[in-house]
C-alpha positions in Angstrom: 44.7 43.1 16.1 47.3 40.7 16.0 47.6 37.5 13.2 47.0 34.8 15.4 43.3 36.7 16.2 42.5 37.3 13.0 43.4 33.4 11.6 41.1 32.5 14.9 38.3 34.6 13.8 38.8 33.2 10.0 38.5 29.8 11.0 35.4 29.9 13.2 33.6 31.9 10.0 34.5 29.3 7.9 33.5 26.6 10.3 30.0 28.3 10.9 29.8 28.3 6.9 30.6 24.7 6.7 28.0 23.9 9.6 25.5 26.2 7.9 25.8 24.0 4.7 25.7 20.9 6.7 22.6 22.1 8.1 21.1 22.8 4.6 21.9 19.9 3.1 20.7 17.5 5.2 17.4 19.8 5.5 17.4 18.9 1.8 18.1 15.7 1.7 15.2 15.1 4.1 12.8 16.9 1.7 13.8 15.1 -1.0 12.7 12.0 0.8 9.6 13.5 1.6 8.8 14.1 -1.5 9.6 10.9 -3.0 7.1 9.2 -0.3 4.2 10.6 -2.7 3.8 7.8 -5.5 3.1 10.3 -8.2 7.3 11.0 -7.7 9.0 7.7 -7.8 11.0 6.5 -10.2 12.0 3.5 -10.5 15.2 3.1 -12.0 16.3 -0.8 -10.4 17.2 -3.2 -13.2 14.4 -5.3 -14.8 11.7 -2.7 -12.9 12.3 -4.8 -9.8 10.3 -1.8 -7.1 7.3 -1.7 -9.6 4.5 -3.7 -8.3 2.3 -5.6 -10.6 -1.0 -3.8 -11.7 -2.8 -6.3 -10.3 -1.5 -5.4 -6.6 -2.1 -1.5 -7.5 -5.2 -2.3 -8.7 -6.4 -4.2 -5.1 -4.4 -1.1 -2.8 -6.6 1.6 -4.7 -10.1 -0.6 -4.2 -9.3 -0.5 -0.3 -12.6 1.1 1.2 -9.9 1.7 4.0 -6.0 1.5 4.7 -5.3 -2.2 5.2 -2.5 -3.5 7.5 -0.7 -6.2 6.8 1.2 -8.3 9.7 3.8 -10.5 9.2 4.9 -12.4 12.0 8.1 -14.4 10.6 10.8 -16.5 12.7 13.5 -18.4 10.6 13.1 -22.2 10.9 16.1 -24.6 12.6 19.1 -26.0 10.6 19.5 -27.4 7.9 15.9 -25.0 6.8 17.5 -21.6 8.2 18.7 -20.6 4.4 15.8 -21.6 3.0 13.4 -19.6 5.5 15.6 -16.9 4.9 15.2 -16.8 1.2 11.3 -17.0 1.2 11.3 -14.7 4.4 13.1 -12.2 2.1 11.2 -12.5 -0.7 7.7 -11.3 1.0 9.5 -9.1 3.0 11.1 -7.6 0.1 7.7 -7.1 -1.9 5.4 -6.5 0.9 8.1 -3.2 2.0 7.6 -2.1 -1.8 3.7 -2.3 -1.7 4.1 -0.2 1.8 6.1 2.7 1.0 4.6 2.9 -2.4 1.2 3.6 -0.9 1.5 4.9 2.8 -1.7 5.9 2.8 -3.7 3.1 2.3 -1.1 0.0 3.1 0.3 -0.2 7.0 3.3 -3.1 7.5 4.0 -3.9 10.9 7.1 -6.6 10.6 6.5 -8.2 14.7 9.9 -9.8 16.4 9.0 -13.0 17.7 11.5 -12.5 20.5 9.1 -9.9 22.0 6.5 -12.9 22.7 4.1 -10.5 24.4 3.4 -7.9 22.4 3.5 -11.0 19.9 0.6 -12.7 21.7 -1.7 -9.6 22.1 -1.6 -8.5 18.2 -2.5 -12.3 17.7 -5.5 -12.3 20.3 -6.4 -8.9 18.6 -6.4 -10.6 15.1 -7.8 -13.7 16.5 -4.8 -15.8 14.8 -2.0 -18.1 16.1 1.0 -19.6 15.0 4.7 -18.2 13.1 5.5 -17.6 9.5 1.9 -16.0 8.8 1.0 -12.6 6.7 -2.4 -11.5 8.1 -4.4 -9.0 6.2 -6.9 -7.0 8.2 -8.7 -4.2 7.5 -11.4 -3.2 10.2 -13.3 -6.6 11.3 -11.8 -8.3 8.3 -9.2 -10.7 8.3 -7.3 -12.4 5.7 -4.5 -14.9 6.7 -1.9 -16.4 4.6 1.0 -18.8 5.6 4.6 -18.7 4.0 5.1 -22.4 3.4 2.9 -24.1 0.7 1.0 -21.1 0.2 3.2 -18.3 -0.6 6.3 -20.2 -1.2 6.4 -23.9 -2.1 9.1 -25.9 -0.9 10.6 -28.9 -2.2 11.4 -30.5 1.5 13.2 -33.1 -0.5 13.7 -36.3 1.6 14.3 -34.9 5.2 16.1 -36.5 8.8 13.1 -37.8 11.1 14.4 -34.7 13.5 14.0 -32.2 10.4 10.3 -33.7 10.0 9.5 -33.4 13.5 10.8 -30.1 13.2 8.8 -28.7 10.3 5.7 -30.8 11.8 6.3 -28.5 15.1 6.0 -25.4 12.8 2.6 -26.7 11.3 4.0 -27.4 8.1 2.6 -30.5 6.4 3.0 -32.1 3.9 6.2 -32.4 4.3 7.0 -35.8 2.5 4.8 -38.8 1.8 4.5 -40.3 5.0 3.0 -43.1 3.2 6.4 -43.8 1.0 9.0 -41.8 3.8 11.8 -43.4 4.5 13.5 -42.8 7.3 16.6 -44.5 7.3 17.6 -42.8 3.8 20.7 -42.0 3.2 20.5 -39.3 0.5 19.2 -36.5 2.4 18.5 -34.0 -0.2 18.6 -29.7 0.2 15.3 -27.9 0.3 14.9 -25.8 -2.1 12.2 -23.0 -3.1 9.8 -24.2 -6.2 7.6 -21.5 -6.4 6.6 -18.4 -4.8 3.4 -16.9 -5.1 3.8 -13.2 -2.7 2.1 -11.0 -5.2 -0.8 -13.5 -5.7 -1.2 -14.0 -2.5 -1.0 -9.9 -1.8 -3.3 -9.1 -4.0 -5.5 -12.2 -3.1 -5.3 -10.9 0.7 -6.4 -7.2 -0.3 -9.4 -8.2 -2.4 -11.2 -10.3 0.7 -10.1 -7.1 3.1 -11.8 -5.0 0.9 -15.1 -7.2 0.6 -17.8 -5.3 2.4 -19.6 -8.9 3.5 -18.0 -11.7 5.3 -19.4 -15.0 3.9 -21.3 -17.1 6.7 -20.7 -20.8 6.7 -23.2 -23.4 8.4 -22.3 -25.9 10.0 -25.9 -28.2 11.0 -25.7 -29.4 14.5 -28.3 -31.9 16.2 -28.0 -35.6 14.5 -24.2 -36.4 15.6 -21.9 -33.9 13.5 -18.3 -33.7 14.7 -18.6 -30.2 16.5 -16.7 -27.1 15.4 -15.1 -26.3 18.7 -14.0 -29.9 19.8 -10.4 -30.4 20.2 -11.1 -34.0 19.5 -9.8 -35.8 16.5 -12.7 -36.4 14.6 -13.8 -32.8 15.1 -13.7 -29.7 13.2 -12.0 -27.2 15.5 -9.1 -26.4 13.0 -11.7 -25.9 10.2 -13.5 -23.6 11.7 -10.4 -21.5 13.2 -9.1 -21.4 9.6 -12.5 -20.0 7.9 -12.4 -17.2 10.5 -9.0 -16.4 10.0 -9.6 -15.9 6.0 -12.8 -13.6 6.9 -15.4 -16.5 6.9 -18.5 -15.8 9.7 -19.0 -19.6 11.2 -22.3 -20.4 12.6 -24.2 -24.0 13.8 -27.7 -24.4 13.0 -30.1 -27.0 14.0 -32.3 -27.6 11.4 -35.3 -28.8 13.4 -35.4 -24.7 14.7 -36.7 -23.9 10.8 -35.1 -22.5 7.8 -31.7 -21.3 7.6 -30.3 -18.0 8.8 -30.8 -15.8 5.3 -27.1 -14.7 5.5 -26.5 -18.7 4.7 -23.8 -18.7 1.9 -22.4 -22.0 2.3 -24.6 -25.1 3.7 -22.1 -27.8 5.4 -23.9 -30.9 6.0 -20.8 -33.6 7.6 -20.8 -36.3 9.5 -24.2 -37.1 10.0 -24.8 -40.2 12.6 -29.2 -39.3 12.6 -31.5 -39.3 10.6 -32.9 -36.1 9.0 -36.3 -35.9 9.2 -38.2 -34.6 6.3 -39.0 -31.6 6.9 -35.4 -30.6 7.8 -34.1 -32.5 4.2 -36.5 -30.3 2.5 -35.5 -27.2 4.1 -32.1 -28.1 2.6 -33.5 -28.7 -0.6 -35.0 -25.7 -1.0 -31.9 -24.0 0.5 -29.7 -25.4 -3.1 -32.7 -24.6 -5.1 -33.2 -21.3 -4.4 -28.7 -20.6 -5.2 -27.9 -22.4 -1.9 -24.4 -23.6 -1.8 -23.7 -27.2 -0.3 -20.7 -29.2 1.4 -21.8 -32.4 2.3 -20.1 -35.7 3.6 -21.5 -38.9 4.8 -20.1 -40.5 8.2 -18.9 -44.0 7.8 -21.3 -45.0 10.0 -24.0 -43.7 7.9 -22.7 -46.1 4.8 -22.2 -49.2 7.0 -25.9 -49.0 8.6 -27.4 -48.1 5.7 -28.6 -45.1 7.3 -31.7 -43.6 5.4 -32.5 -39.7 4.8 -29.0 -38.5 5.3 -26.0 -37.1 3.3 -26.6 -40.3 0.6 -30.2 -39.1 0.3 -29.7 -35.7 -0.3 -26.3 -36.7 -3.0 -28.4 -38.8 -5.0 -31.0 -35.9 -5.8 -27.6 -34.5 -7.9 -26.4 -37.6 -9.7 -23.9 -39.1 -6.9 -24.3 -42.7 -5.2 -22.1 -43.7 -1.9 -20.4 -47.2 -2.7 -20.0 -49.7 0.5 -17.0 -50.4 0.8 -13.7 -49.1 2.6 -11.2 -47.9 -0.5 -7.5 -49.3 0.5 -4.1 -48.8 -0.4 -0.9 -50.8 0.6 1.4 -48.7 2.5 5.1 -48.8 2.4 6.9 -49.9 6.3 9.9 -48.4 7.6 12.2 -51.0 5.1 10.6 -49.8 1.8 8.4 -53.0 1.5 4.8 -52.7 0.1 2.5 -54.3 2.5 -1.0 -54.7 2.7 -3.8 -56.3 5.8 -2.7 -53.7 8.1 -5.1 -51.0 9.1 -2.5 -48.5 8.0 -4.5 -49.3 4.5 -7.3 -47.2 5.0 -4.8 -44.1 4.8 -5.1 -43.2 0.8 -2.6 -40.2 0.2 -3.6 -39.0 -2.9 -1.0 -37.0 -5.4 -0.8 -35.5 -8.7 -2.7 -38.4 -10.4 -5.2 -38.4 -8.4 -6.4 -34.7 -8.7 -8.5 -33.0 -11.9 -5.9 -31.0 -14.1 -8.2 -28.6 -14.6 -10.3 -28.0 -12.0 -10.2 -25.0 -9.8 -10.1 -26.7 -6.9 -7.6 -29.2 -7.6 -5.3 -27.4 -10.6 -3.4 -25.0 -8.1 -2.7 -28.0 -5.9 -1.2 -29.9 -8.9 0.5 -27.4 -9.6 2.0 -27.0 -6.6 2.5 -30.4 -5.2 0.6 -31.0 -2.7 -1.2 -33.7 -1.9 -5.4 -34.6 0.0 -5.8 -37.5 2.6 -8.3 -39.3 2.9 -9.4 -42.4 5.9 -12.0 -44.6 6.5 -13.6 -43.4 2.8 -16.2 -44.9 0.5 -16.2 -44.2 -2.9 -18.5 -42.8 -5.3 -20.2 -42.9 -8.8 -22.5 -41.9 -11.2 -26.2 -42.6 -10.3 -28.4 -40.6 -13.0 -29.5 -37.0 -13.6 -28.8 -33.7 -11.5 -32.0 -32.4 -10.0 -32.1 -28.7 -11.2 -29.8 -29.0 -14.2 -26.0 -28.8 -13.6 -23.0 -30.8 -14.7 -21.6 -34.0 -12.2 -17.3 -33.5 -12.4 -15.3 -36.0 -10.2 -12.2 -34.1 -9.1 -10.0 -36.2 -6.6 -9.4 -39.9 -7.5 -8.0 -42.6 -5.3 -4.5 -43.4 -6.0 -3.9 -46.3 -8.9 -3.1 -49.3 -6.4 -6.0 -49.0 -4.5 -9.2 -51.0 -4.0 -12.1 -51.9 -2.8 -12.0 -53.8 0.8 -15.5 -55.2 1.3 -16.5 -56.6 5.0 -17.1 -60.5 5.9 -20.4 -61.7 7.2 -19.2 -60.1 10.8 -19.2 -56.6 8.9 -15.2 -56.7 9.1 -12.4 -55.8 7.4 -9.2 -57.8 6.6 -7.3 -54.9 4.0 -6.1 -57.4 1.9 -7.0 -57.0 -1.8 -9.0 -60.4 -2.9 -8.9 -61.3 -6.6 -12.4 -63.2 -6.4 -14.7 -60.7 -5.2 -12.9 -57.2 -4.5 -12.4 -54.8 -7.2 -9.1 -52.9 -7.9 -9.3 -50.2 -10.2 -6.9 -47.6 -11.4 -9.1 -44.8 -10.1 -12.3 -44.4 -7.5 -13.5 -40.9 -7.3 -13.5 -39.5 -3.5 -14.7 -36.2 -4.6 -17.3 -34.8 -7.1 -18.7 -31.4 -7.7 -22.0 -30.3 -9.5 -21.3 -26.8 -11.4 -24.2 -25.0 -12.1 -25.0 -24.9 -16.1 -27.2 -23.0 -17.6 -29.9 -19.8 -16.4 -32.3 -20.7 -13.6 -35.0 -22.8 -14.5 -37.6 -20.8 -12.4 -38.0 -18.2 -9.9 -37.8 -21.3 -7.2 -35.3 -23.5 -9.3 -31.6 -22.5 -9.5 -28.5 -24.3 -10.8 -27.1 -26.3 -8.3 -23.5 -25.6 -6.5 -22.8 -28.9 -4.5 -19.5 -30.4 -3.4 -19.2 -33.9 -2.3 -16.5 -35.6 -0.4 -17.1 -39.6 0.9 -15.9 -39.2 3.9 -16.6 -36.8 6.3 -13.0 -37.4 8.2 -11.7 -35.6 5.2 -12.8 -32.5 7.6 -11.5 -33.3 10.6 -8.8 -32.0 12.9 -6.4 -35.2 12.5 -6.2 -34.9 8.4 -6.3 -31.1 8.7 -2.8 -30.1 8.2 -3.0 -32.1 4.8 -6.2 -31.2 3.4 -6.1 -27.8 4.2 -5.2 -26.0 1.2 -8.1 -27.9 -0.4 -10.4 -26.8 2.3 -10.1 -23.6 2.0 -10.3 -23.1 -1.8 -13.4 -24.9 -1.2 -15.3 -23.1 0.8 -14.2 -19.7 -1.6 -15.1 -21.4 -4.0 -18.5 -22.3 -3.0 -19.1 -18.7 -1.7 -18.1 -17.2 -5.2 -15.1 -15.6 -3.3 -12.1 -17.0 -5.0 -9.7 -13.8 -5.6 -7.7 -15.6 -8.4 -6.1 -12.6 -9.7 -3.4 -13.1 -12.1 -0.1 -11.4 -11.0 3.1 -12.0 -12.8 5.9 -13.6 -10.9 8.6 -11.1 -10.3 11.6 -12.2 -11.6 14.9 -11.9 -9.7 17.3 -10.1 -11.8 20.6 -11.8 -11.9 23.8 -9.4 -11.4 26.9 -11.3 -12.1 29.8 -10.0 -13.7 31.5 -12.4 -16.1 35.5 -12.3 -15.8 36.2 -15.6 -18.0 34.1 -15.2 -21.3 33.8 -11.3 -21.9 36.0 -8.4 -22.1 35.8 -8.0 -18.3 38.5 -9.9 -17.2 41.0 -8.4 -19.0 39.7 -4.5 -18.0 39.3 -5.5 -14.3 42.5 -6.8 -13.9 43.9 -3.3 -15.6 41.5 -1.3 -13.5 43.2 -3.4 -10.5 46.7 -3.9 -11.1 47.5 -0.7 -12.9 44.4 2.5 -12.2 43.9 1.9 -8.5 47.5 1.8 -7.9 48.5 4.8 -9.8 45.4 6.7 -8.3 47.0 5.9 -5.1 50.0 7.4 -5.7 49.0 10.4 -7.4 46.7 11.3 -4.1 50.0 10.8 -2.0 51.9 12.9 -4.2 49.6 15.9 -4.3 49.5 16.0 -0.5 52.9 15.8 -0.5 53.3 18.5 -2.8 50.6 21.0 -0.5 52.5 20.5 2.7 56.1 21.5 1.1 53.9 24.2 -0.6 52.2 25.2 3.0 
């Protein structure tokens, strides 16, 4: 057998060897990530615990009754917004991809590309949502949805180009500034940048109303005027409604005249009334909040100017609250920065900071996060005795400190110009007031009252919705005792810079570069030189 055979035969043995141990390796490679997929294996070794989740978030994946999925249907927003999309995009990404490879078997991400606009379209219609830059929770028939901007990441917008506000306003993302003080023709546009971000509240927040067994049923009365839940007109409550079903709210209409409401009843919302009830139909909703009935209620404007009897006002003033006459005004800022009042634009209150309860729940999270209520066309109201049933009267969203009271002339019109002699202007009306229950029943028929009151029923409607939403829908969970306000640390970002000017870094780097690399360098050439003279 000749040498050239044999060094043939060599070769091939060692190449099946190395292919063997190619084989092998990756075989184990790929079991060692199989293994790590089980949670009781990982180890997290990232700096600052960054792939732990909060016990919170475990504590909401292992009270699943079934595996949730969670759909996030992203799409970066237009210049100059595209880094700061991408930050907050990343950010729930990044957690959301923990929470799912953590526990595969009872958390599903699907991550959609927009691009693909069918398949888009039919996982909306199957969820029953609409619209980019959502997280939807669903697990069975329950849905939880949660949007990016202003609820999991707030965004200071800071003072954008009309175009950039037309732009976010396309996306659905109001408020973007105070249109009210909004200047256009700035000059200093400022950089957004990320104030807060809330993904593991929300996460956790999302998994608790998936894993509900119930879905709370809201009521909406129909039959004496009410804006309508399905009208796309302005003054109705078509994006109310969509936005209680898409957070796993059952939405019904009732006519009270048919007889007492549907027992499933866990929120009563009486709004916009333009008839009269009649007796037995305010007593069916009396008994409703005295037997633990929760009530929304709003009076139309043209219930206050008519002096409507046995409406929202009648049923308020059984718990303390009286409906003032009188449109509340503001002065509103013009396109050249000038405060101006007797313009119709008055009646448009955008109420801030000041103007919400610090402690509330309904109002804290929105102080705390920015964001503003509007109100148009709105009364005011106050104090007007005792709570039927016990309970304590809290006003909880004030009109701003430069408004006041515009009362009508002997035609019943308005001129929305404050006047010294007979108007009032306060530093505060209350728009909003809620009666907490205090206290153990008072009989087997008599429960603590839960009421909220808002005076004015466009508060509601579809043309204020993008700014009062937020409020809307803590509202409702909050009346329905399903507010998931779990307390989940914020996870820190841990920084990784390496400090080359004031540590002993600099000095060592520029060895490691100028002198160890190098050398390295030539010491590899050399030894290959070395084995090929040798060879």
């Amino acid at each position: 057998m000749s040498a050239a055979s044999v060094n043939s035969r060599t070769r091939y043995l060692i190449g099946g060897q190395v292919a063997i141990a190619v084989v092998l390796a990756l075989g184990a490679a790929l079991l060692a990530i199989d293994l790590t997929d089980s949670r009781f294996l990982r180890f997290d070794l990232s700096e600052g615990a960054q792939n732990t989740l909060d016990p919170a978030i475990v504590d909401q994946i292992e009270r699943l009754p079934d595996k949730a999925t969670v759909d996030v249907f992203f799409r970066p927003l237009a210049a100059p917004y595209g880094r700061i999309s991408h930050e907050a995009q990343g950010r729930m990404l990044e957690l959301l991809v923990i929470a799912a490879n953590a526990h595969r078997d009872r958390l599903e991400l699907r991550v959609h590309r927009m691009a693909d606009v069918a398949r888009v379209k039919a996982r909306q219609n199957e969820l029953g949502v609409q619209g980019v830059n959502l997280v939807v929770f669903s697990s069975g028939e329950r849905r939880a949805v949660s949007h990016l901007f202003g609820e999991i990441a707030d965004v200071d917008w800071g003072n954008p180009t009309p175009q950039g506000l037309r732009d976010l306003q396309e996306q659905g993302i109001q408020p973007i500034a105070d249109l009210r003080a909004y200047n256009p023709y700035a000059q200093d546009v400022s950089e957004a940048r990320l104030r807060g971000f809330r993904g593991g509240e929300v996460l956790a927040a999302g998994l608790a109303k998936v894993s509900s067994g119930t879905a709370p049923v809201a009521v909406f009365t129909v039959g004496h005027g009410e804006p309508g839940v399905e009208g796309h007109e302005e003054s109705d409550l078509l994006f109310l409604r969509q936005l209680l079903e898409s957070d796993g709210f059952r939405v019904m209409e009732w006519d009270l005249s048919k007889g007492p409401l549907p027992d499933e009843t866990s929120v009563l919302v009486v709004v916009g009334l333009r008839q009269p009830l009649r007796s037995e139909e305010l007593e069916s909703v009396r008994r409703f909040v005295r037997a633990g009935g929760r009530l929304i209620a709003a009076p139309s404007f043209e219930e206050i100017e008519t002096g409507m009897e046995n409406g929202v006002t009648t049923l308020l003033s059984e718990y303390g609250i009286r409906t003032v006459p009188g449109v509340v005004c503001q002065p509103y800022t013009d396109g050249f920065g000038k405060s101006v009042e007797g313009h119709e634009n008055c009646v448009f209150l955008t109420v801030g900071e000041s103007g919400l309860a610090a402690s509330h729940p309904l109002t804290e999270p929105l102080r705390r996060r920015g964001l503003r209520v509007s109100f148009s066309w709105t009364h005011s109201f106050e104090r007007a005795g005792a709570v039927v049933g016990g309970g304590t009267l809290i006003p909880i969203i004030y009109s701003p400190s430069d408004s006041w009271l515009d009362l009508p002339d002997a035609a019943g019109l308005y001129d929305y110009t404050f006047e010294k002699a007979h108007e009032v202007r306060r530093t505060r009306f209350p728009l909003a007031m809620a009666v907490e229950p205090v206290g153990a029943a008072m009989g087997p028929d008599l429960a603590p009252p839960r009421v909220l009151a808002l005076a004015s029923s466009h508060f509601f409607s579809n043309a204020l919705f993008a700014y009062n939403r937020d409020f809307l829908l803590s509202a409702f969970n909050w009346m329905s005792e399903r507010e998931h306000r779990i307390g989940v640390a914020p996870r820190t970002r841990a920084e990784r810079r390496l400090d080359v000017y004031r540590s002993s870094a600099g000095p060592a780097l520029s060895w490691i570069l100028g002198g160890v690399f190098p050398l390295s360098l030539v010491a590899v050439g050399l030894g290959f030189a070395w084995r090929r003279r040798r060879g």
